[in-house]
PAZAPA-4460 file (N, C-alpha, C; in steps of 0.05 Angstrom, whole numbers, plus 32768, in hexadecimal, padded with zeros to 4 digits):
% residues 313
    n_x    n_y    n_z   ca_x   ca_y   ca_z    c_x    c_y    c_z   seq   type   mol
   8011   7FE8   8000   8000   8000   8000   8012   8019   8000     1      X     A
   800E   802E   7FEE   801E   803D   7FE9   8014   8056   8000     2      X     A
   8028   805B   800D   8020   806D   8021   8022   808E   8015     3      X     A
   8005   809A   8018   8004   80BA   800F   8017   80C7   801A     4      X     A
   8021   80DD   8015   8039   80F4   8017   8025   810A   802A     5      X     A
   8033   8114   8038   8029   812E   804A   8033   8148   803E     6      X     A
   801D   8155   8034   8029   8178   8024   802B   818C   803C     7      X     A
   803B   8195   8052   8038   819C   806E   803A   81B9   8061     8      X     A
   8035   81CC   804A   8030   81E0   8039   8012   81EF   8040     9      X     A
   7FFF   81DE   8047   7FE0   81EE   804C   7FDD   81F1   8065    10      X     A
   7FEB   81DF   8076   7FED   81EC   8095   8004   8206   80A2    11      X     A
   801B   81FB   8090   8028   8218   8093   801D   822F   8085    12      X     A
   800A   822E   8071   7FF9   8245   806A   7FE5   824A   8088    13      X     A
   7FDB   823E   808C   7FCA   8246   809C   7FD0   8255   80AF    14      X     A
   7FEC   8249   80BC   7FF2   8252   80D6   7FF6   8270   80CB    15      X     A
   800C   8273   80AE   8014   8296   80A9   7FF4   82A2   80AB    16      X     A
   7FE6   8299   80A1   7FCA   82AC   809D   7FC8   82AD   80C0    17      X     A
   7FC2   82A1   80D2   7FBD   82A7   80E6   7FCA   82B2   80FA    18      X     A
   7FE3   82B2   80F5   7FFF   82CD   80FD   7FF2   82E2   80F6    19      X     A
   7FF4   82E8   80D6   7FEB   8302   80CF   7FCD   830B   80D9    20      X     A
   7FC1   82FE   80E1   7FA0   8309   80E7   7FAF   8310   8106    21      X     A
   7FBD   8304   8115   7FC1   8308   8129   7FCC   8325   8130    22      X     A
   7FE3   8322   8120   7FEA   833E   811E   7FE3   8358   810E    23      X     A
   7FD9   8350   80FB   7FC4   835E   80FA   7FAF   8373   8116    24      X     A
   7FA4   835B   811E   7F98   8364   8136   7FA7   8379   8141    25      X     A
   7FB3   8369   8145   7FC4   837F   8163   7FCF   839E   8154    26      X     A
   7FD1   839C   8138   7FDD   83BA   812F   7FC1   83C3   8132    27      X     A
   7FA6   83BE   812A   7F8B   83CE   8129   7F90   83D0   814F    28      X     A
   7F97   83CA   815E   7F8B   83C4   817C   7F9B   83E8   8182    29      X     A
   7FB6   83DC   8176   7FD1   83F0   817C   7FC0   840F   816D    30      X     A
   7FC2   8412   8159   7FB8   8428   8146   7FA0   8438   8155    31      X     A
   7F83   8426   8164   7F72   8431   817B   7F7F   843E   818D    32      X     A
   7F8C   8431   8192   7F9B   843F   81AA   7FAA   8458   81A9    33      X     A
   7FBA   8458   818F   7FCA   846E   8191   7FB0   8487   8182    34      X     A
   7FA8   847B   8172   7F9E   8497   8162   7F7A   849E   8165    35      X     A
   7F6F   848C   816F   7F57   8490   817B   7F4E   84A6   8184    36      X     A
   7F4B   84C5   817B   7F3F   84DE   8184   7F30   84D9   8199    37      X     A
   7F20   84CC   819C   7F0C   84C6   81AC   7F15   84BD   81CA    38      X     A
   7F29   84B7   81CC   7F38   84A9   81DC   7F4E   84C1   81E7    39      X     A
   7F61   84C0   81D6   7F78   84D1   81E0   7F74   84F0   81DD    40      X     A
   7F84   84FC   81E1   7F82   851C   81E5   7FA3   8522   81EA    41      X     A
   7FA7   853D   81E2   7FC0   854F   81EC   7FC3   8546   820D    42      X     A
   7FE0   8547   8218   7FE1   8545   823A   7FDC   856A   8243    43      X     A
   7FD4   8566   8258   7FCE   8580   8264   7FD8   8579   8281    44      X     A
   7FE0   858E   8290   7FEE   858F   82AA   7FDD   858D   82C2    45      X     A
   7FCE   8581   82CE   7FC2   858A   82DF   7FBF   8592   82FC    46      X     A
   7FC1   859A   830F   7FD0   85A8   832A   7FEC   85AC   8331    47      X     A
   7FFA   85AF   831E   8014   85B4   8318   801F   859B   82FF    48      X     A
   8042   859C   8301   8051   8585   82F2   804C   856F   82EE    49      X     A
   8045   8567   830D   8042   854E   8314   8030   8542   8305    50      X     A
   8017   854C   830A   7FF7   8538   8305   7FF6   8544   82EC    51      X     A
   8001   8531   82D7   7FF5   8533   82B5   7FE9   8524   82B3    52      X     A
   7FD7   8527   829D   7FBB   8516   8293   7FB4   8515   827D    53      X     A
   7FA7   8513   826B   7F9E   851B   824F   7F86   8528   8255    54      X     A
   7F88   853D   8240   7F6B   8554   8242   7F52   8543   8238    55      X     A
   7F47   8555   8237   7F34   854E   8240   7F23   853F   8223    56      X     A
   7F15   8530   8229   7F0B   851A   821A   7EF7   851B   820F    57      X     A
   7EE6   8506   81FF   7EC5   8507   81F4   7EBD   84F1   820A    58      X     A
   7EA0   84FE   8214   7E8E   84ED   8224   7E9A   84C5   8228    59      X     A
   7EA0   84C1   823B   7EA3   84A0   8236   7E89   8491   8238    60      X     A
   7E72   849C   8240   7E5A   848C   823F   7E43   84A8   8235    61      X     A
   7E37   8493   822C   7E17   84AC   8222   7E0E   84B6   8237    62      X     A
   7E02   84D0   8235   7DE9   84DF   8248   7DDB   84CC   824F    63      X     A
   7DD5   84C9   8274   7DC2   84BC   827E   7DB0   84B6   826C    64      X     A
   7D9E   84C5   825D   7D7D   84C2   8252   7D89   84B5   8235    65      X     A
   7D9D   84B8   822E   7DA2   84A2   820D   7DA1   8488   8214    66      X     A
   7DA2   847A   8228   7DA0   845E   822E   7D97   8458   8243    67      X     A
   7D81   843D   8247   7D7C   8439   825B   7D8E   842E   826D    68      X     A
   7D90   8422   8287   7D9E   841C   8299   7DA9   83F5   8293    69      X     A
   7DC2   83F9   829D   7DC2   83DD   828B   7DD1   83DD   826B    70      X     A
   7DC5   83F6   8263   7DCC   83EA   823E   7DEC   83F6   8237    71      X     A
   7DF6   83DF   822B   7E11   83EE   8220   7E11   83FD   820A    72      X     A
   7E30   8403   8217   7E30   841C   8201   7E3B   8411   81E3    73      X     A
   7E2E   841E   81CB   7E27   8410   81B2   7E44   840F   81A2    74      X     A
   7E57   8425   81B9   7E7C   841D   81A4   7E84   840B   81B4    75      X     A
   7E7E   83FF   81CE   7E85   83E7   81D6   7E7D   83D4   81D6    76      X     A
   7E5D   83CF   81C4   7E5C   83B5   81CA   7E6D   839B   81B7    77      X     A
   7E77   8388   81BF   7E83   837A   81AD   7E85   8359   81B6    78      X     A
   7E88   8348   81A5   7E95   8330   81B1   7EAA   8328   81B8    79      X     A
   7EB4   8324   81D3   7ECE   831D   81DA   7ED9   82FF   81D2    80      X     A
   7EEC   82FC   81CE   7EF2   82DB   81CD   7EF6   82CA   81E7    81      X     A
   7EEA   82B3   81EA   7EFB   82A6   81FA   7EDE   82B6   8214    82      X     A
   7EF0   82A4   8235   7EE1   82B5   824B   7EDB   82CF   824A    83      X     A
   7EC2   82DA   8250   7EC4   82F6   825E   7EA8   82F8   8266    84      X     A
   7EA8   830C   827E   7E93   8314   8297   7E89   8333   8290    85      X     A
   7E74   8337   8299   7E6E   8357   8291   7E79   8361   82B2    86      X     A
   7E92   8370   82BC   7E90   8378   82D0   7E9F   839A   82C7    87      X     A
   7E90   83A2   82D7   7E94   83C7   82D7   7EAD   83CF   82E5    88      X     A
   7EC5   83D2   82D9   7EE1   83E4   82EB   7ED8   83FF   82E1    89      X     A
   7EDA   840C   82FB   7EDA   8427   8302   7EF4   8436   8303    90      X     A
   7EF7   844C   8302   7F0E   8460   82FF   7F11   8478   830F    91      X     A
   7F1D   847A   8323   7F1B   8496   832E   7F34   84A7   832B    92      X     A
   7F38   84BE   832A   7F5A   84CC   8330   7F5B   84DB   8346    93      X     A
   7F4D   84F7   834D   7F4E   84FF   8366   7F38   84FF   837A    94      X     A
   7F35   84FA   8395   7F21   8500   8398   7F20   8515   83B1    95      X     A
   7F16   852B   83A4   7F12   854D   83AE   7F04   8559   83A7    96      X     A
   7F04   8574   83AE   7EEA   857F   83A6   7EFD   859B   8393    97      X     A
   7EEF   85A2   837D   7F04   85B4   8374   7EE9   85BC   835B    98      X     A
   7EF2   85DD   8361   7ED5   85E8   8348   7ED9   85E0   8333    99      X     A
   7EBD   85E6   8319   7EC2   85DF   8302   7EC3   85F9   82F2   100      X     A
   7ED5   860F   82FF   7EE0   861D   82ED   7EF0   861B   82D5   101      X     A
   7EF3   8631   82C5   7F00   8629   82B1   7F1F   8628   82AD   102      X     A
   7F31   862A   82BD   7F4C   861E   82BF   7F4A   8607   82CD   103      X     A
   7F39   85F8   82E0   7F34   85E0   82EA   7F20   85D0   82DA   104      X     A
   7F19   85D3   82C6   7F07   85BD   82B5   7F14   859C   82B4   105      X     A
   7F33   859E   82AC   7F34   8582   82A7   7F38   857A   82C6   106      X     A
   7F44   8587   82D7   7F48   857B   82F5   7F30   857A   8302   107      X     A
   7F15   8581   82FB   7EFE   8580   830A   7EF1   8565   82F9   108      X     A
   7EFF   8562   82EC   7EF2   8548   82D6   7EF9   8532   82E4   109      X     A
   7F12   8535   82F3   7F1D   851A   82F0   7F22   851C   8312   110      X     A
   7F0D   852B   831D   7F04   8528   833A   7EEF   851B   8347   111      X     A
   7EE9   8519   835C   7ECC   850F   8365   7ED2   8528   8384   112      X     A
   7EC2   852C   8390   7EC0   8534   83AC   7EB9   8522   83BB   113      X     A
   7EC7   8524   83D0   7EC3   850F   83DF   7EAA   850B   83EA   114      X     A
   7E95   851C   83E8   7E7D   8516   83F6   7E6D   8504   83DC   115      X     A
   7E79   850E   83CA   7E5E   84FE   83AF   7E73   84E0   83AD   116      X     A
   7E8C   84DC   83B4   7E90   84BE   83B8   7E88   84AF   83C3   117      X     A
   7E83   84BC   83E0   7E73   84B7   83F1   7E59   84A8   83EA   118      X     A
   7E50   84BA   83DF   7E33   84B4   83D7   7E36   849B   83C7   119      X     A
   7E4D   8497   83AD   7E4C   8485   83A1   7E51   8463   83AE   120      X     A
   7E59   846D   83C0   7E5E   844E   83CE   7E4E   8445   83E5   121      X     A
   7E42   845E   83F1   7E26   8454   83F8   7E1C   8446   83E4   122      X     A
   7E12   844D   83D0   7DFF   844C   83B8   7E0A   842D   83B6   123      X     A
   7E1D   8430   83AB   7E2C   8409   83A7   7E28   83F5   83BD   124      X     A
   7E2D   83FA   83DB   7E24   83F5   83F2   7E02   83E8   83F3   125      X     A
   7DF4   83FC   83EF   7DD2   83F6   83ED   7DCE   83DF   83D9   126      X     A
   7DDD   83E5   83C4   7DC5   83D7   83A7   7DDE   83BC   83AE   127      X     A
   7DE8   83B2   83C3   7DF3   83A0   83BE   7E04   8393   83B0   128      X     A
   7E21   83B5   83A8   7E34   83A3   838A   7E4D   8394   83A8   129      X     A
   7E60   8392   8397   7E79   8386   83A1   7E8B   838A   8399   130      X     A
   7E99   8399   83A0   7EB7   83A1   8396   7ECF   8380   839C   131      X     A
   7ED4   837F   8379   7EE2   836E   837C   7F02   8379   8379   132      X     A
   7F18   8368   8378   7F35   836A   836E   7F34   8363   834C   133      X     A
   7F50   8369   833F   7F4C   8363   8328   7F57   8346   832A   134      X     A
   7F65   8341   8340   7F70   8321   834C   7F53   8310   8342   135      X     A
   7F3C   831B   8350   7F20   8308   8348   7F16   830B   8332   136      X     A
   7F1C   831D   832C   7F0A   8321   830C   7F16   8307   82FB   137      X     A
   7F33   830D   8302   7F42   82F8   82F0   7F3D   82DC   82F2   138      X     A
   7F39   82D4   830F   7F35   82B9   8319   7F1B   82B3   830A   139      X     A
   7F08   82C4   82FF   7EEA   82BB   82FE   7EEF   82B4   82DC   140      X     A
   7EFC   82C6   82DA   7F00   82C9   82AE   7F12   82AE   82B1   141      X     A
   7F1C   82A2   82C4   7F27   8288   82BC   7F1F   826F   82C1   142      X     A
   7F0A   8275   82CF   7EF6   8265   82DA   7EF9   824F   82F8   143      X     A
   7F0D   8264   8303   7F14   8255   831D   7F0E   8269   833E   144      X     A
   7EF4   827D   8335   7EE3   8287   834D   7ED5   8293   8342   145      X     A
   7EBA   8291   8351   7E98   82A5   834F   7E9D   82B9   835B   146      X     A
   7E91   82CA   834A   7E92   82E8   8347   7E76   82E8   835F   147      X     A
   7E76   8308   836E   7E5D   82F9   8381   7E4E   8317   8372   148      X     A
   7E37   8319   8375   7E24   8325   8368   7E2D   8345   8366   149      X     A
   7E1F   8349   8348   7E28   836C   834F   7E4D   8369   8350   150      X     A
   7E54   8364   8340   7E79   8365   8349   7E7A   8383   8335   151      X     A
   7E91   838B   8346   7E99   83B0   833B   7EB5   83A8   8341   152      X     A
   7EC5   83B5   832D   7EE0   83B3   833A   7EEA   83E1   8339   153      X     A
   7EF9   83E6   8356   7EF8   8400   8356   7F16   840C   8352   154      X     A
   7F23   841A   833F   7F3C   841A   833C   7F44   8434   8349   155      X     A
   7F5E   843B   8350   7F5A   845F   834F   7F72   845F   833A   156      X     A
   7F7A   8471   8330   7F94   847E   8321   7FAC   848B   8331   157      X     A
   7FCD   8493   832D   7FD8   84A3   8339   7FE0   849A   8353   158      X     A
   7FCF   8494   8368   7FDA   8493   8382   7FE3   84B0   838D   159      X     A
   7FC0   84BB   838A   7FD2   84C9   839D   7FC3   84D4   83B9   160      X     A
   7FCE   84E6   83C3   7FC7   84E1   83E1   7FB0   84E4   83E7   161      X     A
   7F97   84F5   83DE   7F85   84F6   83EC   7F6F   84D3   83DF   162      X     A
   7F7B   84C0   83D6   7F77   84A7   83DA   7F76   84A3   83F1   163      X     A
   7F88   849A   8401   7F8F   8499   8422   7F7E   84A8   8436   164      X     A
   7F77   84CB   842C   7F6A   84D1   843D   7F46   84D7   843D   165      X     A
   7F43   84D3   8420   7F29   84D1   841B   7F1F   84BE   840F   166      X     A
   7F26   84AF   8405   7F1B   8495   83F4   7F1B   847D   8405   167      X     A
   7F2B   8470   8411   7F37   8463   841E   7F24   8462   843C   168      X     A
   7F27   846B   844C   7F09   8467   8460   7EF7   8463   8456   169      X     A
   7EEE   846C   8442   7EC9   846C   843C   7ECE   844D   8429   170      X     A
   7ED9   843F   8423   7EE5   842B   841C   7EE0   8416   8431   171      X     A
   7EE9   8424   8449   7EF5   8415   845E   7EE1   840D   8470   172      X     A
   7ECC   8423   846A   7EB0   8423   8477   7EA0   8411   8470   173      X     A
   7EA3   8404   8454   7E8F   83F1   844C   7E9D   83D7   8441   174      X     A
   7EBD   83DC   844A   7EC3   83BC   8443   7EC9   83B8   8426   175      X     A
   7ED4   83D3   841D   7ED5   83D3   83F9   7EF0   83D2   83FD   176      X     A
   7EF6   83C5   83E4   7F12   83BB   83DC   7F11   83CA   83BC   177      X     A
   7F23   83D4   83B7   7F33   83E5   83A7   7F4A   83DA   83A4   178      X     A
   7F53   83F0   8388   7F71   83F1   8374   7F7C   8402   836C   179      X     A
   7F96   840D   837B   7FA2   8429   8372   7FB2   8420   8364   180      X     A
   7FB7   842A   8350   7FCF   842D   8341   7FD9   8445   8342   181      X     A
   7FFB   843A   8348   800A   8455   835D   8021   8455   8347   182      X     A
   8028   8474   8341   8039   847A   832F   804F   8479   8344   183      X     A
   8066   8467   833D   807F   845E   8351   808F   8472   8359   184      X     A
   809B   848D   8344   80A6   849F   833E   8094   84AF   8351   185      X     A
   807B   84B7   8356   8076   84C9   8364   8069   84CA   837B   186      X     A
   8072   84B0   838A   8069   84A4   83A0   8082   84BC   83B3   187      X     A
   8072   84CD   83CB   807C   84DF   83D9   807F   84FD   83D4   188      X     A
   806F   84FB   83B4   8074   851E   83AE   805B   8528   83B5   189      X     A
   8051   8547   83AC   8044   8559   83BF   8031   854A   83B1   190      X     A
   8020   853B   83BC   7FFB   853F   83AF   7FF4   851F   83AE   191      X     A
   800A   850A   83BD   8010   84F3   83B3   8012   84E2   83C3   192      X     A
   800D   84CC   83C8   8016   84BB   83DC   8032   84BB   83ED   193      X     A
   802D   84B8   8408   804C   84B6   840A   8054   849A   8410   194      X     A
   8065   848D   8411   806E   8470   8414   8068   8465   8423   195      X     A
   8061   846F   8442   8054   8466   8458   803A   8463   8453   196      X     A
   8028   8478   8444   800F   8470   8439   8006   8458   8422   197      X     A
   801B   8459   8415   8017   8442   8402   801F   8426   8414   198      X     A
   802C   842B   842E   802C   840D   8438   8013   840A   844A   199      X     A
   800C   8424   844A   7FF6   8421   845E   7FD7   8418   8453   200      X     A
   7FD8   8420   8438   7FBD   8416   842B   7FBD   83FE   8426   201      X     A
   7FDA   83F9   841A   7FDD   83DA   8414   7FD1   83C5   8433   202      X     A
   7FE2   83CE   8446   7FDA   83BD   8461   7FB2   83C4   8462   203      X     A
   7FAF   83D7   8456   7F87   83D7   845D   7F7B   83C3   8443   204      X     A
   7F8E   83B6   843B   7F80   83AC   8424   7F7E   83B0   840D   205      X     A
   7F82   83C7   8405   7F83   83DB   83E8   7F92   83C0   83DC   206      X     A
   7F8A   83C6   83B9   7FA9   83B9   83AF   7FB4   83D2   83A3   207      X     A
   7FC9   83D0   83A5   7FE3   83E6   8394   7FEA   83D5   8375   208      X     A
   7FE2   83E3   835F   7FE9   83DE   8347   7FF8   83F6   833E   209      X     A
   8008   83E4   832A   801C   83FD   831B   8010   840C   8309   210      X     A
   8020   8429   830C   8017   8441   82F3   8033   8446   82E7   211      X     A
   803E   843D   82DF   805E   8442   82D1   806C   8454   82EE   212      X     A
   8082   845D   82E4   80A1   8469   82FC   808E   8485   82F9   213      X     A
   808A   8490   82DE   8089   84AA   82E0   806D   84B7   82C9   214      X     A
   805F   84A7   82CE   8043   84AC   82BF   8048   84B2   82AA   215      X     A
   8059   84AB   829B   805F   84B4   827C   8048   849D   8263   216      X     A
   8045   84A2   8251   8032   8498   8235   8042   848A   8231   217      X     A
   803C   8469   8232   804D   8457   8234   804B   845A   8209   218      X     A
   8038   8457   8205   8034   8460   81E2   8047   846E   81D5   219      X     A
   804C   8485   81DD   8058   8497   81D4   807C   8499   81D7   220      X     A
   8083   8485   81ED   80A4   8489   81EE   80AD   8478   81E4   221      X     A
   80C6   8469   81E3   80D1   8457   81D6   80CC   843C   81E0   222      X     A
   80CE   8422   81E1   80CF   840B   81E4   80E3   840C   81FD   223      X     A
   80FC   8411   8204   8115   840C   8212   80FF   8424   822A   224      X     A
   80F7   8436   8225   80F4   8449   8234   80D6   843D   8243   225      X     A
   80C6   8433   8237   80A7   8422   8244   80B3   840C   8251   226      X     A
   80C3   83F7   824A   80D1   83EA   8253   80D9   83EF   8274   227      X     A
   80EC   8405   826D   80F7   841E   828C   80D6   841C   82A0   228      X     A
   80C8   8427   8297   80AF   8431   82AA   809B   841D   82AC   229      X     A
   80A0   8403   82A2   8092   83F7   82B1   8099   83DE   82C2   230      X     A
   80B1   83D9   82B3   80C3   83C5   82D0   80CA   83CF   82E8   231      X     A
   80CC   83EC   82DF   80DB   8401   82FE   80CA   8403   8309   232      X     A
   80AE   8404   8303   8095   840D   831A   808A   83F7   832C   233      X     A
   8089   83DD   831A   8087   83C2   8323   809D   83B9   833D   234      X     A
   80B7   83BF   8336   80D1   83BC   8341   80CF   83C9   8360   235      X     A
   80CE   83DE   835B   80CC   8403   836D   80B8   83F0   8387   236      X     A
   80A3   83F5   8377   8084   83EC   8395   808D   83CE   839B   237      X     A
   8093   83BD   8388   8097   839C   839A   80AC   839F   83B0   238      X     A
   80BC   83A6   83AD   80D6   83AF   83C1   80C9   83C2   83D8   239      X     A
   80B3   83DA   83D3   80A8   83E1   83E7   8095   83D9   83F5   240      X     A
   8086   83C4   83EB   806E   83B5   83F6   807A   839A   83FE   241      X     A
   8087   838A   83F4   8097   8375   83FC   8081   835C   83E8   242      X     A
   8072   8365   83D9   8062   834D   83D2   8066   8355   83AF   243      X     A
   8057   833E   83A1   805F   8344   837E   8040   835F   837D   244      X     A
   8043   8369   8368   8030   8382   835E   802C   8370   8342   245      X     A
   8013   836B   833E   800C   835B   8324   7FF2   8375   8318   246      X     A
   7FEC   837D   8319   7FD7   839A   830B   7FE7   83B4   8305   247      X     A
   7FDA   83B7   82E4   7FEF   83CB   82E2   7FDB   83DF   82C9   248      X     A
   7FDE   83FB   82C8   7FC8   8405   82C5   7FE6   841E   82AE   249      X     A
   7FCF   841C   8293   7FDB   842B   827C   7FDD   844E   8283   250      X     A
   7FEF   845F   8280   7FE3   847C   828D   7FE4   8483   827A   251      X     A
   7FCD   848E   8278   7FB5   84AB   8261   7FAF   8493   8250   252      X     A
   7FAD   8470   8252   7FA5   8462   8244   7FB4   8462   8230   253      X     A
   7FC6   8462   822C   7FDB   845D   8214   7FE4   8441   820E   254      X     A
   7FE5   8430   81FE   7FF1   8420   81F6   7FE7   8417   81D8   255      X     A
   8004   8401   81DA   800A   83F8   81BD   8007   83D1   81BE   256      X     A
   800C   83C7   81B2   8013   83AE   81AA   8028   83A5   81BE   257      X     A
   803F   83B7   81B4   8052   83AF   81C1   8053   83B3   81DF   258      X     A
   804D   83D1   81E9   8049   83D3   8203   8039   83BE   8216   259      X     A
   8022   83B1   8209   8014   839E   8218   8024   838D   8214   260      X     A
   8037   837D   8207   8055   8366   8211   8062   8370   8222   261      X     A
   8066   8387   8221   807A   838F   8238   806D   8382   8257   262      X     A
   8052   8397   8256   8049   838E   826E   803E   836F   827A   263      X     A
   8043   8367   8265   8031   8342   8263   8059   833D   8269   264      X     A
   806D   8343   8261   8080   8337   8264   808D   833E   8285   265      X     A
   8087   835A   8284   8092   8361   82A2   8086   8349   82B5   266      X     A
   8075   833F   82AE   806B   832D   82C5   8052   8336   82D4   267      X     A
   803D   834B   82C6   8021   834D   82D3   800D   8342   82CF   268      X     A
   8002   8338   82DA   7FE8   8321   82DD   7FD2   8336   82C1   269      X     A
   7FCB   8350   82C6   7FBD   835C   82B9   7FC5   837C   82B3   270      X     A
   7FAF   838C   82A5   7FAE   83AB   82A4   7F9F   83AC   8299   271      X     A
   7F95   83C6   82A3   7F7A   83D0   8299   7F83   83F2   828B   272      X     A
   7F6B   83F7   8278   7F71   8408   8263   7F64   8424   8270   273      X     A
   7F5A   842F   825D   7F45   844C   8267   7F2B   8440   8248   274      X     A
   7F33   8431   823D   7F1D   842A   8222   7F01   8423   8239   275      X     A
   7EEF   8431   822D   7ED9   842B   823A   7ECA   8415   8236   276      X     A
   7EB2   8408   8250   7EA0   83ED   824D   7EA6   83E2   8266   277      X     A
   7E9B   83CD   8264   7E98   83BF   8281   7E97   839F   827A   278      X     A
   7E9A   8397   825D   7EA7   8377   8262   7EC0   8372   825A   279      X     A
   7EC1   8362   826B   7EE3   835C   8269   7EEF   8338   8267   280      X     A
   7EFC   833D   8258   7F00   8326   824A   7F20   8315   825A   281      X     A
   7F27   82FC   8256   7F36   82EC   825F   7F4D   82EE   8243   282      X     A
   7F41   82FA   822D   7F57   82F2   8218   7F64   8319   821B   283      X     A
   7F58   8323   8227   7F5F   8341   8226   7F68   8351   823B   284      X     A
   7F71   833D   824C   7F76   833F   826E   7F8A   8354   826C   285      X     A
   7F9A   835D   825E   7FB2   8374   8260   7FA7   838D   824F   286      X     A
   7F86   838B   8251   7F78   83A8   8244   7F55   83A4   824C   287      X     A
   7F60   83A2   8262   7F42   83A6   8275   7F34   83BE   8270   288      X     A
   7F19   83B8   8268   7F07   83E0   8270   7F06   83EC   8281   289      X     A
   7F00   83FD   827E   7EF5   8418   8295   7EDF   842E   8299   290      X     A
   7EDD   842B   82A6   7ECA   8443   82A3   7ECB   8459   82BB   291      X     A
   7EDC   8473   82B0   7EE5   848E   82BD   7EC9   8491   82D3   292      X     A
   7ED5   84A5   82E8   7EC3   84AE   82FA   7ECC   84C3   8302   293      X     A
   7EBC   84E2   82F7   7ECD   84F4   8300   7EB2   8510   82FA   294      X     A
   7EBB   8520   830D   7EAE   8537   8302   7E98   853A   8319   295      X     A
   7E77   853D   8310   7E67   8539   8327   7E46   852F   8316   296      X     A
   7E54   8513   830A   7E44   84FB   830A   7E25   84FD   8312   297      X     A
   7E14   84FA   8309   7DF1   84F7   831B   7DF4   84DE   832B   298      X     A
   7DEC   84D6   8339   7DEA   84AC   8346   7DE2   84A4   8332   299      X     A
   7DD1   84AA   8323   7DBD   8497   8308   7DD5   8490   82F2   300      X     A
   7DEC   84A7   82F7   7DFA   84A4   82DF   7E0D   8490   82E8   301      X     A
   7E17   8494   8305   7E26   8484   8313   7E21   8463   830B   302      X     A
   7E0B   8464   831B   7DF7   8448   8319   7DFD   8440   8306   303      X     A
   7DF6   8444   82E6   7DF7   8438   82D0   7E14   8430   82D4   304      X     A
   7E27   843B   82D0   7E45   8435   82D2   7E4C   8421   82DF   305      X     A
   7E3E   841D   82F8   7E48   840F   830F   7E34   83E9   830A   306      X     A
   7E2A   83F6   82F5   7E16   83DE   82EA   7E02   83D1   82F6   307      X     A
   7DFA   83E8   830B   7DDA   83E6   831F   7DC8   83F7   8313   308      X     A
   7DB2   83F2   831C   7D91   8400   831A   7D9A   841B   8326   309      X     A
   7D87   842D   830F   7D8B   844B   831E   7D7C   844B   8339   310      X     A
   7D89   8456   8349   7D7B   8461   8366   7D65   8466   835F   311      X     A
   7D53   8464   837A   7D40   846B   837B   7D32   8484   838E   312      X     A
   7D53   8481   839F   7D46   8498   83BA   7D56   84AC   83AE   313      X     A
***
């Protein structure tokens, strides 16, 4: 019996086609990222050198009355591959009270007052959500723990001090667990955590995730230089906390292709983006959503975000 020949020619086709779709992908993923109007903006300064940010933005969710409660938003909805959960990460940067004059527009944006936080975690408190870690989120997208009802995960940005003195009790009050991501580089300067506070949140439970050495657009500098800012920040807090830092958070949402290897290579479990939505996928774990919280929010608008029923009182 004459034995057929193997042509191993249509499987090495296959695999090149499915390289290139792959990468493919990732240049459309990369290209969102960098040039997305909608997304990025010029950096602007905000309360001095220190706290840079990107200006100011287009709406990340529709006007309360364009959607009912519940419905997503129509540039996010999509199919993920593989696991994923609909859970809501939240975003905070300062939380103070500061007018919405017009040289404070983008810093009143990317504020809350502490009394309307207040309010918001009552609000989460009542309707029964749960602030989870991104540690659980992960465990559940892998299918090795239940998410318990209502799961929210609550991030802040920056690290900086009035975390510790205003966020952090009212936290503490209801048993919420939180995620700072602390820029390493400005751990102890004026407006910022100081090192004793970053061990001190950590000992209340907080988790400490990285924000690069020095809040720079990991997008925008070189490879050798993203490289620099995000092993050093990882490096910096493990040595100050004594445990590994596996969450690590893009600043002004910048990234590329390559930057997400960096951070998948530095050794972080995950990271989350500023791209807006609230499901999050197991194949997308190093570009988690978000959804900003800043300015002075209605509860109804809150609520939707937080992916509960609008209040009723």
């Amino acid at each position: 019996m004459r034995r057929q020949s193997f042509d191993p020619r249509p499987r090495r086709k296959g695999r090149r086609v499915a390289l290139a779709a792959l990468l493919l992908g990732l240049v459309v993923v990369s290209a969102a990222a960098r040039i997305n109007p909608l997304r990025r903006a010029p950096h602007i300064a905000v309360g001095g050198s220190l706290a840079v940010h990107p200006g100011p933005l287009a709406p990340q969710q529709p006007p309360d009355e364009a959607l009912p409660p519940g419905t997503p938003h129509p540039a996010t909805v999509a199919v993920p591959l593989g696991p994923h959960l609909t859970v809501p990460i939240l975003y905070y940067h300062y939380i103070r009270t500061i007018a919405p004059t017009a040289p404070n527009l983008l810093g009143f944006r990317l504020s809350i007052s502490p009394g309307l936080f207040a309010e918001q975690m009552a609000l989460l408190h009542a309707e029964g959500a749960h602030p989870i870690t991104l540690s659980t989120l992960m465990a559940a997208l892998a299918g090795t723990a239940t998410l318990p009802p209502h799961p929210i995960v609550l991030t802040f940005d920056d690290g900086y001090a009035d975390f510790a003195t205003a966020a952090e009790p009212v936290l503490a009050q209801y048993g919420f667990v939180a995620t700072d991501f602390v820029v390493s580089g400005f751990i102890g300067r004026p407006s910022y955590m100081s090192a004793a506070q970053v061990l001190a949140m950590d000992a209340a439970g907080i988790v400490i995730g990285c924000h690069t050495v020095h809040h720079v657009d990991l997008a925008a500098v070189s490879l050798a230089t993203a490289r620099t800012e995000i092993d050093g920040s990882k490096a910096t807090l493990e040595q100050l906390l004594g445990h590994p830092v596996l969450d690590f958070a893009y600043p002004y949402g910048g990234f590329s292709a390559a930057v997400v290897a960096l951070v998948q290579q530095a050794g972080f479990r995950d990271a989350v983006s500023t791209m807006y939505g609230d499901t999050q996928a197991l194949s997308a774990r190093y570009l988690f959503h978000r959804t900003e919280i800043g300015g002075a929010p209605r509860l109804a608008s809150f609520a939707r975000d937080a992916g509960l029923p609008a209040p009723t009182g």
